[in-house]
PDB file of N, CA, C and O in Angstrom:
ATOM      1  N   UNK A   1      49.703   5.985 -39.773  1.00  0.00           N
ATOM      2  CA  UNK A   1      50.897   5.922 -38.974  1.00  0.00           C
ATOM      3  C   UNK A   1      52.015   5.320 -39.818  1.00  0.00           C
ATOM      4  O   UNK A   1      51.998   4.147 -40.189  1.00  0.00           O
ATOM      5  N   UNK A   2      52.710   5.940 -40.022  1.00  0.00           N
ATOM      6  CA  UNK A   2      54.283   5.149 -40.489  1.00  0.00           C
ATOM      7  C   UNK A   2      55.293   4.874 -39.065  1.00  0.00           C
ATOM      8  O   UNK A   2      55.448   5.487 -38.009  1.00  0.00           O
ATOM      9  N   UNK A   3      55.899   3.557 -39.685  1.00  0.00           N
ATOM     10  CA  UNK A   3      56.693   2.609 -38.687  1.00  0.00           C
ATOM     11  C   UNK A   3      57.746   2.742 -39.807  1.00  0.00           C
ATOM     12  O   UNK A   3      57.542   3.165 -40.945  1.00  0.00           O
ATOM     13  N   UNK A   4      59.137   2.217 -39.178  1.00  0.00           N
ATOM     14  CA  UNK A   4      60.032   1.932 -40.212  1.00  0.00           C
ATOM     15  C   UNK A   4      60.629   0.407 -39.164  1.00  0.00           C
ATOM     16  O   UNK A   4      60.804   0.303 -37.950  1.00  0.00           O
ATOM     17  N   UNK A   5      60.804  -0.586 -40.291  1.00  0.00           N
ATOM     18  CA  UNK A   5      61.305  -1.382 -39.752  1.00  0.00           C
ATOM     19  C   UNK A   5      62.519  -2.497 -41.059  1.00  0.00           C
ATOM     20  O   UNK A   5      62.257  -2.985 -42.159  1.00  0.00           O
ATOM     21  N   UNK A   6      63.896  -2.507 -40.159  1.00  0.00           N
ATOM     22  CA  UNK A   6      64.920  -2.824 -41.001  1.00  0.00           C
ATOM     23  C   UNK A   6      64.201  -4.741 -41.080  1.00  0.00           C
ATOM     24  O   UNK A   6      63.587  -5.398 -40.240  1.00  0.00           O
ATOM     25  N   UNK A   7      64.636  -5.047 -42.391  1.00  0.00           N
ATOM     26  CA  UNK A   7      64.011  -6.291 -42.504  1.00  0.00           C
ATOM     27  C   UNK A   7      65.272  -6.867 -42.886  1.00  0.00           C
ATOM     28  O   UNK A   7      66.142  -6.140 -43.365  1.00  0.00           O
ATOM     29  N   UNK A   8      65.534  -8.583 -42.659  1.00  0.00           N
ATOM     30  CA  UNK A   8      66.814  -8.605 -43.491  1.00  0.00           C
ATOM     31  C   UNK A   8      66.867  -9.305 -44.462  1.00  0.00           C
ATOM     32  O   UNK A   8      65.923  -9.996 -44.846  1.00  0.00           O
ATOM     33  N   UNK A   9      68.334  -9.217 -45.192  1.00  0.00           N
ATOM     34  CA  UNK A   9      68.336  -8.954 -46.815  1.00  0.00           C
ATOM     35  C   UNK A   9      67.399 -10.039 -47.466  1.00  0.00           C
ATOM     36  O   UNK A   9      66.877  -9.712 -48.532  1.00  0.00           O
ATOM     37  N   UNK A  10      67.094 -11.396 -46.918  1.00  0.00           N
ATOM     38  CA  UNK A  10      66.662 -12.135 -47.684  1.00  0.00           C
ATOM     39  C   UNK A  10      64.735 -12.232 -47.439  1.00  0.00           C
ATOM     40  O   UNK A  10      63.986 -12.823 -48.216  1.00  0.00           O
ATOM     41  N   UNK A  11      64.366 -11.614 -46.388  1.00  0.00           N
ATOM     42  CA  UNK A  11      63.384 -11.097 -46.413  1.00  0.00           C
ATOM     43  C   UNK A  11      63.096  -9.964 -47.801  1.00  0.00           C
ATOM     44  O   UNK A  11      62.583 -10.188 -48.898  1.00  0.00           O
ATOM     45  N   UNK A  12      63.550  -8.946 -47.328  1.00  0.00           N
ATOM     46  CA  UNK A  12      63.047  -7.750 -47.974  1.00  0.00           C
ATOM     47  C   UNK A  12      63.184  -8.566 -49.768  1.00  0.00           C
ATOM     48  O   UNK A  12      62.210  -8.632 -50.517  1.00  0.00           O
ATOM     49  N   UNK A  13      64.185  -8.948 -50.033  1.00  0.00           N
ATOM     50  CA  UNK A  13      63.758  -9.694 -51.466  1.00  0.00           C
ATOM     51  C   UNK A  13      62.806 -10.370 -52.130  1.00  0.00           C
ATOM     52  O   UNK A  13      62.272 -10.407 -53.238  1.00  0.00           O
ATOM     53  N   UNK A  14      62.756 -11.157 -50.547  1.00  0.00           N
ATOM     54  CA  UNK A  14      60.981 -12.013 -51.131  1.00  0.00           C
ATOM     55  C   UNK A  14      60.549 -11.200 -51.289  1.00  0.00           C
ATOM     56  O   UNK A  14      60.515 -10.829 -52.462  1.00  0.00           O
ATOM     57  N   UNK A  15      59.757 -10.128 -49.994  1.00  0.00           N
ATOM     58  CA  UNK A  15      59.027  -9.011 -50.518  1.00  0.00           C
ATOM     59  C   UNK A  15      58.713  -8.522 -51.422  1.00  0.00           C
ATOM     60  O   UNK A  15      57.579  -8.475 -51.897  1.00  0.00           O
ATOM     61  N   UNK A  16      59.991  -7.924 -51.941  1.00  0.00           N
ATOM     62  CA  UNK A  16      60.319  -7.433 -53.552  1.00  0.00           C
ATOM     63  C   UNK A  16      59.327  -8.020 -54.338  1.00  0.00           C
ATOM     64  O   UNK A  16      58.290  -7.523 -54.776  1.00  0.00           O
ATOM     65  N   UNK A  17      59.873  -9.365 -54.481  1.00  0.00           N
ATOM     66  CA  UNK A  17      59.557 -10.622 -55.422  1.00  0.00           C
ATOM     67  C   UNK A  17      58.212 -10.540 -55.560  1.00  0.00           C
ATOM     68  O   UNK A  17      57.630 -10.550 -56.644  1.00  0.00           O
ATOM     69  N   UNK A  18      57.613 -10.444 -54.317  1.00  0.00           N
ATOM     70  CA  UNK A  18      55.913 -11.018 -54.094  1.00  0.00           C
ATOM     71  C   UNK A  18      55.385  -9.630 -54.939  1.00  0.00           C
ATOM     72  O   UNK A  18      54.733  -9.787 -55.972  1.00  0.00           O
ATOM     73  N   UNK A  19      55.727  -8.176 -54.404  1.00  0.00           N
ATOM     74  CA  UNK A  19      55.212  -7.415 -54.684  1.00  0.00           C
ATOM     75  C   UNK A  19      55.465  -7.016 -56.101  1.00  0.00           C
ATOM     76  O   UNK A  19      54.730  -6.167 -56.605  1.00  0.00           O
ATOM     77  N   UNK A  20      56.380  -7.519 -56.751  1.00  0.00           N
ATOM     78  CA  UNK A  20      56.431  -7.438 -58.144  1.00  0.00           C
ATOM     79  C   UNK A  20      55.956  -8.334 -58.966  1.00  0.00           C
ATOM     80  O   UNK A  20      55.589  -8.003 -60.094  1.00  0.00           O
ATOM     81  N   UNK A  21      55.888  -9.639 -58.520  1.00  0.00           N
ATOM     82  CA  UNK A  21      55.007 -10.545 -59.402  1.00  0.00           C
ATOM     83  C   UNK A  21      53.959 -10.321 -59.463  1.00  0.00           C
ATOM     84  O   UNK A  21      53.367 -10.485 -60.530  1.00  0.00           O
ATOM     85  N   UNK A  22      52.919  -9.570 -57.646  1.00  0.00           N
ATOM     86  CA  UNK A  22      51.935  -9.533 -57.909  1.00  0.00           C
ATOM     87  C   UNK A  22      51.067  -8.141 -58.332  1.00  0.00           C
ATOM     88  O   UNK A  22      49.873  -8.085 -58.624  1.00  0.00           O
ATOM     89  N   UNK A  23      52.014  -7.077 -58.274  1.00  0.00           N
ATOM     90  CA  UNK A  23      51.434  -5.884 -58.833  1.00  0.00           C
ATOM     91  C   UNK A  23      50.682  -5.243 -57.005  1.00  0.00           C
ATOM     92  O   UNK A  23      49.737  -4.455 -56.966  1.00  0.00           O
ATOM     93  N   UNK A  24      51.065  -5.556 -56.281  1.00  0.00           N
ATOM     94  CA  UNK A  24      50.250  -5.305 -55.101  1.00  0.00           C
ATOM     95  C   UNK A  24      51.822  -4.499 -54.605  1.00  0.00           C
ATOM     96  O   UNK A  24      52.972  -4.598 -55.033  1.00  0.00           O
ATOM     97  N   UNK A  25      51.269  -3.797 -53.649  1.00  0.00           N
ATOM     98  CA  UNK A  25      52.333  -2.945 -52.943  1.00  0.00           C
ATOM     99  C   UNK A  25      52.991  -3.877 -51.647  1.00  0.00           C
ATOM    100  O   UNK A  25      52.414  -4.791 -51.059  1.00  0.00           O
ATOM    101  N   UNK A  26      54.403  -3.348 -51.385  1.00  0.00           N
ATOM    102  CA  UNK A  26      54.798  -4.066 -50.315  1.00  0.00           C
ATOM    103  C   UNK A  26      53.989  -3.940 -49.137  1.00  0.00           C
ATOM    104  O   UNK A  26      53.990  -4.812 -48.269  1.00  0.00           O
ATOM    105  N   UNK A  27      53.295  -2.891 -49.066  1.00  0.00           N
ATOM    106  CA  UNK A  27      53.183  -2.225 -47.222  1.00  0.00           C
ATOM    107  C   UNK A  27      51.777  -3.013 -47.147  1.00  0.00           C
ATOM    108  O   UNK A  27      51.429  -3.204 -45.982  1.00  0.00           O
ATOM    109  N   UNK A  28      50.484  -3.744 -48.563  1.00  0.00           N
ATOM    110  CA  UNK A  28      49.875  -4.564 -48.116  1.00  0.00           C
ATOM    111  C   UNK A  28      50.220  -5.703 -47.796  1.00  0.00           C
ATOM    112  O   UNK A  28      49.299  -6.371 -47.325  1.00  0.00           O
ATOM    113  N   UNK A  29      51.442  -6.326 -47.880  1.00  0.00           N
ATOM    114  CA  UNK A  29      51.851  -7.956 -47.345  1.00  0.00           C
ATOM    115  C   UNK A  29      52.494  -7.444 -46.099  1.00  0.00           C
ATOM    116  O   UNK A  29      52.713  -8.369 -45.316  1.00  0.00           O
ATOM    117  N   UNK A  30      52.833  -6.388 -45.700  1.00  0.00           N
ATOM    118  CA  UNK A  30      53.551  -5.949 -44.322  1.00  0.00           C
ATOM    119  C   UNK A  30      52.176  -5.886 -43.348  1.00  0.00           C
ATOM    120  O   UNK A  30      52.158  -6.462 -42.260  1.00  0.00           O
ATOM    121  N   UNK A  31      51.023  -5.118 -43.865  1.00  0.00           N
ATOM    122  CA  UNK A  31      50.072  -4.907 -43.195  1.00  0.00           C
ATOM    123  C   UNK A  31      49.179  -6.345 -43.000  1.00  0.00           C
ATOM    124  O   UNK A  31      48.684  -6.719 -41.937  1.00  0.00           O
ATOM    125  N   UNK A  32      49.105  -7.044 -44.294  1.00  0.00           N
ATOM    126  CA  UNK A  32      48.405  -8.749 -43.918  1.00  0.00           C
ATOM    127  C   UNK A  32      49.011  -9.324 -42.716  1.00  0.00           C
ATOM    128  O   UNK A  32      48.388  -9.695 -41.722  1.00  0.00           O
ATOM    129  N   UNK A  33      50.684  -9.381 -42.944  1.00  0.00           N
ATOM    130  CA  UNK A  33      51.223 -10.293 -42.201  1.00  0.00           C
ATOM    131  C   UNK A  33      51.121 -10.011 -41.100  1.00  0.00           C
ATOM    132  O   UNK A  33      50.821 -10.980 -40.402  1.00  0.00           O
ATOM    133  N   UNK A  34      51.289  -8.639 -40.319  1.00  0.00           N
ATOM    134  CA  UNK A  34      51.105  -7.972 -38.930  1.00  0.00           C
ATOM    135  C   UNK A  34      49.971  -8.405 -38.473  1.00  0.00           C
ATOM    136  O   UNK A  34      49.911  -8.357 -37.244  1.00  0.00           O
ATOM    137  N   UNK A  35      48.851  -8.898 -39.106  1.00  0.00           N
ATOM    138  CA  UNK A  35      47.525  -8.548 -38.876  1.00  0.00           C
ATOM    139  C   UNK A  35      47.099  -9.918 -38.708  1.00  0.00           C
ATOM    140  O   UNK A  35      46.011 -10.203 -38.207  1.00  0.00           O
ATOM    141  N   UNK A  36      48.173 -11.015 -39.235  1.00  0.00           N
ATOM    142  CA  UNK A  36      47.897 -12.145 -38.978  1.00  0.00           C
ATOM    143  C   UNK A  36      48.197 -12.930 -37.847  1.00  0.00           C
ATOM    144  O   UNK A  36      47.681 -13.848 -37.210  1.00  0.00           O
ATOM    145  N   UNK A  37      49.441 -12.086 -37.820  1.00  0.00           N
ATOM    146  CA  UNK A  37      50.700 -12.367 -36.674  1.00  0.00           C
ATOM    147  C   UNK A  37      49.743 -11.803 -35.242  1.00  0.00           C
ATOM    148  O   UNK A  37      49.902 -12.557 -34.282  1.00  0.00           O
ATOM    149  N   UNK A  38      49.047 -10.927 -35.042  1.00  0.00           N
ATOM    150  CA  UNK A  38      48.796 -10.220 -34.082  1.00  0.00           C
ATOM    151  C   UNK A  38      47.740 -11.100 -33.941  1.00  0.00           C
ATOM    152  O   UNK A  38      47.836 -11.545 -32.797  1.00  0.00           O
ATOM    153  N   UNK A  39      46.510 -11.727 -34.651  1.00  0.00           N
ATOM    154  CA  UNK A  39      45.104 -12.397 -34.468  1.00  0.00           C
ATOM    155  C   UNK A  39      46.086 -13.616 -33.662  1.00  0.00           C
ATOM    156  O   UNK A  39      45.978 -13.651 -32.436  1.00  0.00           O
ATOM    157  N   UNK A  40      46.850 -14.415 -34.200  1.00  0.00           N
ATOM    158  CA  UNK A  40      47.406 -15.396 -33.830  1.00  0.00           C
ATOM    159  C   UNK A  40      47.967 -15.449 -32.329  1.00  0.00           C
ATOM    160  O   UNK A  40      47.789 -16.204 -31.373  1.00  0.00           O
ATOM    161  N   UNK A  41      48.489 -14.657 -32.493  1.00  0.00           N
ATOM    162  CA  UNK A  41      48.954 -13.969 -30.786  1.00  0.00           C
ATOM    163  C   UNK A  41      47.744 -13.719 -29.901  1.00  0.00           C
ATOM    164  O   UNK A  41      47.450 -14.494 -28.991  1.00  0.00           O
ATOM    165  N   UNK A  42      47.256 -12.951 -30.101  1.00  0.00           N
ATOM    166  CA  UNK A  42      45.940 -12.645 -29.375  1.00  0.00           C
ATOM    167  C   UNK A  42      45.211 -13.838 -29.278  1.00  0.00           C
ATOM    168  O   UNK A  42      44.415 -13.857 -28.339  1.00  0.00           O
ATOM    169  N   UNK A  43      45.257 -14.826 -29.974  1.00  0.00           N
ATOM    170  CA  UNK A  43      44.076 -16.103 -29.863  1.00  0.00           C
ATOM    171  C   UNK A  43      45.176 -17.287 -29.034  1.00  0.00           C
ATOM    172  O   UNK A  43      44.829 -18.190 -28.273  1.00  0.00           O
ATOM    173  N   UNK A  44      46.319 -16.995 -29.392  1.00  0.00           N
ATOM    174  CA  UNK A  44      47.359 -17.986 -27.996  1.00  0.00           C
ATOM    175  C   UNK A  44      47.347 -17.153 -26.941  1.00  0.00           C
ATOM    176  O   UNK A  44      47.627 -17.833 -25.953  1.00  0.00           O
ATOM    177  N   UNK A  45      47.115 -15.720 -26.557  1.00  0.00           N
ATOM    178  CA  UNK A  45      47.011 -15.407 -25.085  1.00  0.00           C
ATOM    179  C   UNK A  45      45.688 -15.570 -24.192  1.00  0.00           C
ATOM    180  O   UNK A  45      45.547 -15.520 -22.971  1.00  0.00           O
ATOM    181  N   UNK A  46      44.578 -15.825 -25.441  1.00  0.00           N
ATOM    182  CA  UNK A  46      43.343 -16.118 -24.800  1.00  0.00           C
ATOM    183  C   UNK A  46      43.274 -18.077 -24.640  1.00  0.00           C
ATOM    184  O   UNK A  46      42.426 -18.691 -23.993  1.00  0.00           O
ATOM    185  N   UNK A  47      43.865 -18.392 -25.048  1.00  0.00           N
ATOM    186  CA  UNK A  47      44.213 -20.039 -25.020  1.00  0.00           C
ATOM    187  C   UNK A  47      44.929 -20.110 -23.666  1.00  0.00           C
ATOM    188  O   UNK A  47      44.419 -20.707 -22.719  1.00  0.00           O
ATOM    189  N   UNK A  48      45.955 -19.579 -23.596  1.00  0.00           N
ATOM    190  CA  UNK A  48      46.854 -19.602 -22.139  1.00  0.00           C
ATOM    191  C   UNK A  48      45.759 -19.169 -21.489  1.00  0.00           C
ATOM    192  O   UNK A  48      45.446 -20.065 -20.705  1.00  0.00           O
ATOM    193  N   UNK A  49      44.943 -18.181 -21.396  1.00  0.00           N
ATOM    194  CA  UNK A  49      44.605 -17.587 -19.848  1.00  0.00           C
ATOM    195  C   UNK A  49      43.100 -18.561 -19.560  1.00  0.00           C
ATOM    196  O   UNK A  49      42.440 -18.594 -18.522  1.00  0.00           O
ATOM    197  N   UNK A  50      42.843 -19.321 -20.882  1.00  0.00           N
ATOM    198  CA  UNK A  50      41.786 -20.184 -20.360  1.00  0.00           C
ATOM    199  C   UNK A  50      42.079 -21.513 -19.962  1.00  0.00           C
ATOM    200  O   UNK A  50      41.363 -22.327 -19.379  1.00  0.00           O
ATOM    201  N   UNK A  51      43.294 -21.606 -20.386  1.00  0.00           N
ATOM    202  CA  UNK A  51      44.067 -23.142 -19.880  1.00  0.00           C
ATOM    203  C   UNK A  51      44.379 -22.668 -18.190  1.00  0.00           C
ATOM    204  O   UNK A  51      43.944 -23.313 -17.236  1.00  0.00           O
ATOM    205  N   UNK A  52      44.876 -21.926 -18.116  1.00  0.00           N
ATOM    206  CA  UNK A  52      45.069 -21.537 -16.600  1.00  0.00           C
ATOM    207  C   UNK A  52      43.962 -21.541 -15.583  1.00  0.00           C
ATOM    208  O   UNK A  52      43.961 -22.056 -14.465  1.00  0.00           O
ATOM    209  N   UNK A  53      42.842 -20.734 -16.314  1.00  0.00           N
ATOM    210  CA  UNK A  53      41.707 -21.032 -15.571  1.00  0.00           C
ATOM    211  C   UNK A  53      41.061 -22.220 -15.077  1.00  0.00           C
ATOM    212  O   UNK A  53      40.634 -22.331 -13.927  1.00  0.00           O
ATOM    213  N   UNK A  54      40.964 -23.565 -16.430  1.00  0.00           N
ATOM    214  CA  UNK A  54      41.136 -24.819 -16.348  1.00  0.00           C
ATOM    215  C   UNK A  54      41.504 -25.058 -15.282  1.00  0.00           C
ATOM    216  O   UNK A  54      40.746 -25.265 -14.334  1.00  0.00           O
ATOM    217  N   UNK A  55      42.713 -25.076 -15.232  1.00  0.00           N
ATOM    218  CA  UNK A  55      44.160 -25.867 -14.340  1.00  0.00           C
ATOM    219  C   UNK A  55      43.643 -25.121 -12.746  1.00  0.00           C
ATOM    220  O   UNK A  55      43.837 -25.599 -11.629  1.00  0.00           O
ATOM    221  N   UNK A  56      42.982 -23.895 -13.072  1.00  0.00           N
ATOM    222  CA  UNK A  56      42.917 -23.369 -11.056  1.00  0.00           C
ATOM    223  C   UNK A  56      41.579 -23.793 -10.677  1.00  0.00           C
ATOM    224  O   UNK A  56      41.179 -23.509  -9.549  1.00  0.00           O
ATOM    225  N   UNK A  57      40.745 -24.522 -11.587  1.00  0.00           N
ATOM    226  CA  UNK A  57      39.416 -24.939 -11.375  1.00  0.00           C
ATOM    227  C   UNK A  57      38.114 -23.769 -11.596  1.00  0.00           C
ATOM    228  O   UNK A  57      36.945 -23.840 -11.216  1.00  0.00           O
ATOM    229  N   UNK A  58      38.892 -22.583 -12.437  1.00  0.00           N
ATOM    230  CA  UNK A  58      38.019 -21.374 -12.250  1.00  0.00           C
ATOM    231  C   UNK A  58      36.979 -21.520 -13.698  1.00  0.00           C
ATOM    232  O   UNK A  58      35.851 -21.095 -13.948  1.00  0.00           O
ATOM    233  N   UNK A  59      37.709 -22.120 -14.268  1.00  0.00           N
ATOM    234  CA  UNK A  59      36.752 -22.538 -15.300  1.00  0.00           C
ATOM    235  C   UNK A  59      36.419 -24.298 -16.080  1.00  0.00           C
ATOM    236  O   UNK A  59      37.218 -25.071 -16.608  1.00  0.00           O
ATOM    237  N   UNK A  60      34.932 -24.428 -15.849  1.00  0.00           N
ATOM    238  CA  UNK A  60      34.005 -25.398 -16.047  1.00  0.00           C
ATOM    239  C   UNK A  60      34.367 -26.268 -17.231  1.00  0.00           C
ATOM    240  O   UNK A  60      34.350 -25.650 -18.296  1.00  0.00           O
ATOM    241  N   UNK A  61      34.651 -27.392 -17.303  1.00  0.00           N
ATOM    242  CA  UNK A  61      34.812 -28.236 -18.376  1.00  0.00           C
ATOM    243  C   UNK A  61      33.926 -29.608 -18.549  1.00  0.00           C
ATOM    244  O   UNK A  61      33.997 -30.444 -17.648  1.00  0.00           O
ATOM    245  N   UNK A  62      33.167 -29.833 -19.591  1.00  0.00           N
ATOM    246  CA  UNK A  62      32.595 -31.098 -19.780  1.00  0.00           C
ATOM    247  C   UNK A  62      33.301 -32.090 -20.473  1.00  0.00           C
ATOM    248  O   UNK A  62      34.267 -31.801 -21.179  1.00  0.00           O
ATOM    249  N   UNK A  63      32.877 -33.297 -20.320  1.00  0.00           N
ATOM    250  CA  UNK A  63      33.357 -34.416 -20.988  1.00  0.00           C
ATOM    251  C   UNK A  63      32.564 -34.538 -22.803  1.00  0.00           C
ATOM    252  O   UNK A  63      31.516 -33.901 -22.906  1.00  0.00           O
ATOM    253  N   UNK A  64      32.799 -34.915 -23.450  1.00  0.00           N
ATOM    254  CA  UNK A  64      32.152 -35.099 -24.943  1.00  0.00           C
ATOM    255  C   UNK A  64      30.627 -35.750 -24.381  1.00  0.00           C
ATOM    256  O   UNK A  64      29.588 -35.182 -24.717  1.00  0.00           O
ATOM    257  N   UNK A  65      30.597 -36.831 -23.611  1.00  0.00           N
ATOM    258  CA  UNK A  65      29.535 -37.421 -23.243  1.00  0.00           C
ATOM    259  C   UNK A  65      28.777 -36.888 -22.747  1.00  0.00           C
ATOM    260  O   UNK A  65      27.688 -36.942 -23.319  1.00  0.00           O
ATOM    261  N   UNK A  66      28.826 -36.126 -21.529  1.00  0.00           N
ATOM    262  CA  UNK A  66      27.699 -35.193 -21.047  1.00  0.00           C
ATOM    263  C   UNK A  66      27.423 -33.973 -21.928  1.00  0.00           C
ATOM    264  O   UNK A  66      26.445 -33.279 -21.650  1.00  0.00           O
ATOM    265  N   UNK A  67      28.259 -33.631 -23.043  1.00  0.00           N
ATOM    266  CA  UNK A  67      27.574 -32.564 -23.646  1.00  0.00           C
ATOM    267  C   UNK A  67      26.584 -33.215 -24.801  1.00  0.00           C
ATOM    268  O   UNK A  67      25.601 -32.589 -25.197  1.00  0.00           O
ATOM    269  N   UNK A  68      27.029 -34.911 -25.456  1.00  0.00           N
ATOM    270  CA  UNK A  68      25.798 -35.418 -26.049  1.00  0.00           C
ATOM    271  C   UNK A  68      24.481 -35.351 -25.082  1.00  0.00           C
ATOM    272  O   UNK A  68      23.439 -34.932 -25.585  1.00  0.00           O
ATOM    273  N   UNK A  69      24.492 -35.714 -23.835  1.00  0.00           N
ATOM    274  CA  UNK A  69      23.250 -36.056 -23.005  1.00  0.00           C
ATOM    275  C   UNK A  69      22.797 -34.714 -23.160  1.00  0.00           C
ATOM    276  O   UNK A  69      21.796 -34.476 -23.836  1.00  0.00           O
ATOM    277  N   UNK A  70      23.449 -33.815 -22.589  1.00  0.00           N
ATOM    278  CA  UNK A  70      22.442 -32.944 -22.439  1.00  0.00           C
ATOM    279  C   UNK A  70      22.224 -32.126 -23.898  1.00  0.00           C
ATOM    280  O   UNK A  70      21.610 -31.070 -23.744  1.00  0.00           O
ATOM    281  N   UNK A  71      22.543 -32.369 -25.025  1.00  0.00           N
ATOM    282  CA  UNK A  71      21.875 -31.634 -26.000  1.00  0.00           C
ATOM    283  C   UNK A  71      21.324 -32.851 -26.805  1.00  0.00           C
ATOM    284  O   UNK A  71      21.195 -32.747 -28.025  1.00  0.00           O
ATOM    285  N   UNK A  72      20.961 -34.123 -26.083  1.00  0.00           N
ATOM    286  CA  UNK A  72      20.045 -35.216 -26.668  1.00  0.00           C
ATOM    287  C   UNK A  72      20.617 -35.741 -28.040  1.00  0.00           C
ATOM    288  O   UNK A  72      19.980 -35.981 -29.065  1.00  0.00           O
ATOM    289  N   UNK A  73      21.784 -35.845 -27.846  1.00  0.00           N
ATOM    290  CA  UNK A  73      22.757 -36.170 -29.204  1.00  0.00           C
ATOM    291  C   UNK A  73      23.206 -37.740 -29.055  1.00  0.00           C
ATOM    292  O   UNK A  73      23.893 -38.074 -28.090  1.00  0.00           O
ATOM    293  N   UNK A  74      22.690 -38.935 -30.296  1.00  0.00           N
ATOM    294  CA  UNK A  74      23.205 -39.931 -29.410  1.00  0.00           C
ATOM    295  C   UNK A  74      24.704 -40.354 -30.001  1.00  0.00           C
ATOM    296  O   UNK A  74      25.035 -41.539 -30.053  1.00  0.00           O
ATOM    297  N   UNK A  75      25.484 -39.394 -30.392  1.00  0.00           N
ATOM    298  CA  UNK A  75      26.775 -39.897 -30.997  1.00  0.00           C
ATOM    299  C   UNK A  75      27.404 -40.173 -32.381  1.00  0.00           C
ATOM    300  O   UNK A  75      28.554 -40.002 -32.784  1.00  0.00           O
ATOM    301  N   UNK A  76      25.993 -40.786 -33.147  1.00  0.00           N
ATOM    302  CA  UNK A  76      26.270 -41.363 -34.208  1.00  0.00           C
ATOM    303  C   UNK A  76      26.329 -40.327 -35.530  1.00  0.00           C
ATOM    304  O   UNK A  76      25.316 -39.696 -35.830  1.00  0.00           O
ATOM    305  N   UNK A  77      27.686 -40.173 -36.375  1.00  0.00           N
ATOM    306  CA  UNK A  77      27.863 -39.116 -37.381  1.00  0.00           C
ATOM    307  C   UNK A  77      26.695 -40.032 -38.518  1.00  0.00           C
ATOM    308  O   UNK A  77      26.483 -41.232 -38.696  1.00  0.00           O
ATOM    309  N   UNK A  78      25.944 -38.366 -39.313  1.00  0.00           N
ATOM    310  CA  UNK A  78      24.905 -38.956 -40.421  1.00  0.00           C
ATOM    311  C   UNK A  78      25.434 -38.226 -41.771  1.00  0.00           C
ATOM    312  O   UNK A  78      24.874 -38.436 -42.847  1.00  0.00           O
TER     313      UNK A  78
END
């Protein structure tokens, strides 16, 4: 799929820059960054919709302490 997207001037230079120092093409730092940008996004909309759940009581939360008890953990780092 080709996209076209206007970048501005002091962007597209870094770009330049990166992709000429590093011998790598622009459209792989366009494609990293999208790809980073999008995981990041996607992992704050699953953060919001489990904080919400939290907050309506729809989803279960333990304290640090009851999750030592019940996996027989007594606290102390070794």
């Amino acid at each position: 799929m080709t996209i076209t997207v206007r970048l501005p001037d002091e962007l597209q230079r870094r770009l330049d820059h990166l992709a000429i120092e590093t011998g790598r093409a622009k459209s792989f730092y366009i494609k990293q960054a999208l790809e980073a940008y999008l995981e990041d996004l996607e992992d704050l909309l699953l953060a919001n919709a489990t904080l919400e759940r939290v907050r309506s009581g729809k989803e279960k939360t333990y304290t640090l302490k009851v999750v030592e008890n019940e996996l027989n953990l007594d606290g102390d780092i070794r």
